[in-house]
C-alpha positions as CSV (number, residue, x, y, z in Angstrom):
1,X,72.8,77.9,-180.0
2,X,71.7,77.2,-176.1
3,X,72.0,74.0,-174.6
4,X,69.1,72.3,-174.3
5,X,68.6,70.0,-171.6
6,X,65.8,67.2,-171.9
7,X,64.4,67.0,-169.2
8,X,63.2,63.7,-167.0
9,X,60.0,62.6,-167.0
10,X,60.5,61.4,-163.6
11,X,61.5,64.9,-162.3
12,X,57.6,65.9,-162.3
13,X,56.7,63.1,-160.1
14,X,57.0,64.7,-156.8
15,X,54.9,68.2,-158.2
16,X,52.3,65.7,-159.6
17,X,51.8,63.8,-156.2
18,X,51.8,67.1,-153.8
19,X,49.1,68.4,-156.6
20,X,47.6,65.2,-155.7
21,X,47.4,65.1,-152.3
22,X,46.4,69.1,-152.2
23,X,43.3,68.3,-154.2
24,X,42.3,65.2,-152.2
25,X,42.6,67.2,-149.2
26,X,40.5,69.9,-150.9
27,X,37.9,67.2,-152.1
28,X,38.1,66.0,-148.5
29,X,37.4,69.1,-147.0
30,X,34.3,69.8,-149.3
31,X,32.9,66.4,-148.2
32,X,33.2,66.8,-144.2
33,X,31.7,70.5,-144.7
34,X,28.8,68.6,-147.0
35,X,28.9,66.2,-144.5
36,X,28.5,68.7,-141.4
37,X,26.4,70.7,-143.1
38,X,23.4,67.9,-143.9
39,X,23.8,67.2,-140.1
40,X,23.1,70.5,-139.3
41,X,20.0,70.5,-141.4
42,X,18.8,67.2,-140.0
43,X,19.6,68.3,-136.5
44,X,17.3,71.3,-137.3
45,X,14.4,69.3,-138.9
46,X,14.8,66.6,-135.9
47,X,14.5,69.4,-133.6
48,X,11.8,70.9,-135.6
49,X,10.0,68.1,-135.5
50,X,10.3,67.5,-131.3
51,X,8.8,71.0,-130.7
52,X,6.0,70.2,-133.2
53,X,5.3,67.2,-131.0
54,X,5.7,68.9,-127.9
55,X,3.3,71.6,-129.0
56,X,0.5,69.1,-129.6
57,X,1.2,67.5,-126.5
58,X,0.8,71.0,-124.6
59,X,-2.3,71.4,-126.2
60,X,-3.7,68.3,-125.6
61,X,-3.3,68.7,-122.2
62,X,-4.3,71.9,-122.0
63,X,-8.0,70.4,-123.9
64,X,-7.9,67.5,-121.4
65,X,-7.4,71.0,-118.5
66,X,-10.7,72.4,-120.1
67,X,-12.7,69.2,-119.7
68,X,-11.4,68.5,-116.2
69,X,-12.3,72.2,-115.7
70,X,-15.4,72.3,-117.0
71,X,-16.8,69.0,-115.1
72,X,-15.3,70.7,-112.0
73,X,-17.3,74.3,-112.7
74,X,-20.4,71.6,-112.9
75,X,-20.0,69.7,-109.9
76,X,-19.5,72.9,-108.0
77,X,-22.8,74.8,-109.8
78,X,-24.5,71.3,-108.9
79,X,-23.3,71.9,-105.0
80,X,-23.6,75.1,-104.3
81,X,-26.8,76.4,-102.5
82,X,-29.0,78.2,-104.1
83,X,-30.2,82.0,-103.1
84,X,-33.1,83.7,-104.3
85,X,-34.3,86.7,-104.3
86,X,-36.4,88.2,-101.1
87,X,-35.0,84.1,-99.0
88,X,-35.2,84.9,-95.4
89,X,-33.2,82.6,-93.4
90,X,-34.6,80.2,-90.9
91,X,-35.0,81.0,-87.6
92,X,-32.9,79.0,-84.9
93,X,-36.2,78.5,-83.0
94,X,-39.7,78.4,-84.2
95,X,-43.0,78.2,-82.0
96,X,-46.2,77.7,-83.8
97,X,-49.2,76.8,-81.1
98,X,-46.4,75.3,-78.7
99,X,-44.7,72.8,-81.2
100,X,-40.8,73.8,-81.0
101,X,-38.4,73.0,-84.5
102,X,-34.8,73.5,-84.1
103,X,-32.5,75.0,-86.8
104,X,-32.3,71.5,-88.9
105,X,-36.1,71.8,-88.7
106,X,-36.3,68.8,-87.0
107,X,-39.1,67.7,-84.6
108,X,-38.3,68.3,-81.2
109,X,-42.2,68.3,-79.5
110,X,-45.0,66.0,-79.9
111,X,-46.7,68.6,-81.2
112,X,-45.2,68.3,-84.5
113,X,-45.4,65.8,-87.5
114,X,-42.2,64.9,-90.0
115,X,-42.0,64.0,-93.2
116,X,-39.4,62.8,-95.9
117,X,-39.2,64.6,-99.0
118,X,-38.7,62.2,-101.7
119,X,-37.7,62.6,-105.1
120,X,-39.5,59.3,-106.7
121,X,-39.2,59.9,-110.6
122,X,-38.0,61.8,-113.1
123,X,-38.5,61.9,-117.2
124,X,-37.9,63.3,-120.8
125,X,-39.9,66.2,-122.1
126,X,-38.2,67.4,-124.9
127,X,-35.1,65.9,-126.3
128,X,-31.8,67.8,-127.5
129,X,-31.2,69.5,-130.7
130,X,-27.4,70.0,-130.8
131,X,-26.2,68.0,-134.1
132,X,-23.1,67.5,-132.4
133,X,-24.7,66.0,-129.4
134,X,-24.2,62.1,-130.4
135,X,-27.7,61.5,-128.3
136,X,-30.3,60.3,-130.4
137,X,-33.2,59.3,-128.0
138,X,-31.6,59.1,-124.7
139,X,-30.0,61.8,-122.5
140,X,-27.3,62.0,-119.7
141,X,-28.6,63.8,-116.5
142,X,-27.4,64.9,-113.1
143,X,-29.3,66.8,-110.4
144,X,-29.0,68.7,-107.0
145,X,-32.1,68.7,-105.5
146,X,-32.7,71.0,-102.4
147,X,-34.9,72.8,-100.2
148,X,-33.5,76.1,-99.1
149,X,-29.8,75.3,-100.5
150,X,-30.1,71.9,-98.4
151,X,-29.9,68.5,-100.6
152,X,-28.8,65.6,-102.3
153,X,-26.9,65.1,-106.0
154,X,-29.0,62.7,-108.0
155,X,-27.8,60.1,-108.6
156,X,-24.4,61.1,-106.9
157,X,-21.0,63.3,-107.8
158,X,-19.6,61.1,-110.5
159,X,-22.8,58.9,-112.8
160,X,-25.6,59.9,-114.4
161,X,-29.0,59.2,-115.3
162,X,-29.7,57.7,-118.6
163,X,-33.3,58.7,-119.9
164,X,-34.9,57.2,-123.2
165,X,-37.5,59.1,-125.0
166,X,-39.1,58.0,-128.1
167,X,-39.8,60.6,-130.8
168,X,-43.6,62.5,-131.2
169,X,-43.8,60.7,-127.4
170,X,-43.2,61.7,-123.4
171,X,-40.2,59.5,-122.1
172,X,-41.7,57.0,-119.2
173,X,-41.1,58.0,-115.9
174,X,-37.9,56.5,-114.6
175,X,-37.9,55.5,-110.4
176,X,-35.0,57.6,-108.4
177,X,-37.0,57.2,-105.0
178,X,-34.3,59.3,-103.7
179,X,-34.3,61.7,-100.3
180,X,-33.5,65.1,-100.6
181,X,-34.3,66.2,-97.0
182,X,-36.8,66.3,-93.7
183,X,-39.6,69.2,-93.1
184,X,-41.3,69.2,-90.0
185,X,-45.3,70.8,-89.4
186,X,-46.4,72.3,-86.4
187,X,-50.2,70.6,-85.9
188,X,-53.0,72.7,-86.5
189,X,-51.2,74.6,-89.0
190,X,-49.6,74.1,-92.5
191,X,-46.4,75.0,-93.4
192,X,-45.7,75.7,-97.6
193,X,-41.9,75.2,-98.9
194,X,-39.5,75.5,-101.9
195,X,-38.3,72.8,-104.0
196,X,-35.7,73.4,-106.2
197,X,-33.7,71.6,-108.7
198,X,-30.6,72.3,-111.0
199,X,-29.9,70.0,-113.4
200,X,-27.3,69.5,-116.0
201,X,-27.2,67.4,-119.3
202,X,-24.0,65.7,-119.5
203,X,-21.8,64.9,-122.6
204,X,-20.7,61.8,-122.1
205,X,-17.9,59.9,-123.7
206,X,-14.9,60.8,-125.6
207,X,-16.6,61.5,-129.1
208,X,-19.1,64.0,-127.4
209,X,-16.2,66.0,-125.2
210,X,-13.6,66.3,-128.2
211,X,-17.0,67.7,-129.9
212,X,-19.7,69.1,-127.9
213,X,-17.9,70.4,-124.6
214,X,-21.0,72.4,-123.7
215,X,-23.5,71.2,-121.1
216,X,-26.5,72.2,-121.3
217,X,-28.0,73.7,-117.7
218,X,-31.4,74.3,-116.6
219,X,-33.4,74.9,-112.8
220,X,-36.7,74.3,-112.0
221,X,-39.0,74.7,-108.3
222,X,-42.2,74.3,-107.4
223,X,-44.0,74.6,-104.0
224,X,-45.3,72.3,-101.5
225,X,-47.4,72.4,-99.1
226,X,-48.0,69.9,-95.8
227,X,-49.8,69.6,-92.5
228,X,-50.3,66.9,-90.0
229,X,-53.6,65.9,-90.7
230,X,-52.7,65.0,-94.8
231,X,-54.8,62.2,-95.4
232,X,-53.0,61.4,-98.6
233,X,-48.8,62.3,-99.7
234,X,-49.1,65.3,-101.7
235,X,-47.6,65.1,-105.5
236,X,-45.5,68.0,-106.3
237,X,-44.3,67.5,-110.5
238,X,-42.4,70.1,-112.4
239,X,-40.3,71.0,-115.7
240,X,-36.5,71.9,-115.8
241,X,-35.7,73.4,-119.5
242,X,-32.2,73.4,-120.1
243,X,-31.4,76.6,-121.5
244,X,-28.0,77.3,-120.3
245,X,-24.9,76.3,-121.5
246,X,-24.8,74.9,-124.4
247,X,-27.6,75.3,-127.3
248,X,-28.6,71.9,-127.3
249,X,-31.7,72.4,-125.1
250,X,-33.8,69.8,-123.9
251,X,-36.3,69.8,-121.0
252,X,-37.4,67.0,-118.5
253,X,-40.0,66.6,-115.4
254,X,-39.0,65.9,-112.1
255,X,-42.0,64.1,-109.4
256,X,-41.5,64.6,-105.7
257,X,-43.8,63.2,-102.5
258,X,-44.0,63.6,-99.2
259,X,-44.0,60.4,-97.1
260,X,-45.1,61.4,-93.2
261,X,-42.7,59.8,-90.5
């Protein structure tokens, strides 16, 4: 019959506590890679998230680029001279019945006669259409007036005119009494001239940029005509539609005189 040995109950001790320790390292290890791994995934999402933001930032400055740009494309159509079709340039030196005008036409002989050419008002026709447009019976206006390519921005580079207009009604003429440039007449003769203007309706204010972003553009011209023995300053009124641009349309009048030096 074998000998059989009881054994200890202590003897299983040590196996119990290296079992022990193996497992709580295992369990360890689980956690830290749990651990590491939710860190990588919020790293990710926090990352995620910055691109996100810097994305929208890109694009709003990009939008704020396109405004900037398109107020710059305006100031510059407002600026630039106009050419039409057929324009002859003037003449360095003009003699009409021995009355001398340099290139600036400006008098240089007392037989010639000078006069201002004044823009004096300016009103609504027609108001915009755009739903968009936040204008409801005003409108934002800037102008370049000119004769041949030569003038002045109305009112200047960076404001604008606010017009009122009330509805089934013209808007009242609003003053500008503003001068656009000097034409001098030989005497005994008359001398007829081009008056231009290009005009833009401008969206002003944030709600109507993030919206609209479409001026509206429109010219208009009319000619004058002056001597030296006008008895009274000729009136010279005409329409600029804004058709251009944007679809918002719109039309006003522009008044100009002639006020002899």
């Amino acid at each position: 019959m074998p000998n059989l040995k009881k054994q200890n109950p202590s003897e299983s001790i040590p196996e119990d506590k290296e079992s022990f320790a193996n497992n709580l390292e295992t369990t360890t290890e689980a956690l830290h890679s749990q651990q590491i791994s939710e860190l990588r995934d919020l790293t990710k999402s926090l990352l995620s998230t910055v691109q996100l933001l810097q994305s929208q930032n890109a694009k709003n400055l990009a939008f704020q680029d396109a405004v900037l740009d398109i107020k710059a494309a305006t100031n510059a159509v407002l600026m630039a001279p106009s050419i039409s079709e057929g324009h002859k340039p003037v003449p360095k030196l003009e003699k009409h019945n021995s009355c001398s005008c340099d290139s600036s036409s400006s008098c240089i002989s007392t037989n010639c006669c000078e006069y201002d050419i004044i823009m004096t008002d300016v009103r609504v026709l027609n108001m915009q259409i755009e739903p968009i447009d936040s204008n409801i019976d005003t409108i934002e206006v800037r102008m370049f007036a000119s004769i041949d390519g030569i003038g002045a921005v109305i009112p200047n580079m960076f404001s604008v005119i606010t017009l009122h207009k009330l509805v089934n009604q013209l808007g009242v003429w609003t003053q500008i009494n503003q001068r656009i440039g000097v034409v001098s007449v030989s005497k005994n003769t008359s001398k007829s001239f081009n008056i231009r203007v290009d005009a833009v309706e401008v969206e002003e204010g944030i709600a109507e940029q993030a919206t609209a972003l479409r001026d509206e553009y429109g010219t208009g011209s009319g000619m004058m005509t002056l001597d030296c023995c006008c008895s009274t300053a000729p009136i010279l009124i005409f329409d600029i539609d804004f058709t251009g641009g944007g679809q918002g349309g719109g039309a006003i009048s522009a008044k100009f005189t002639a006020v002899k030096k």
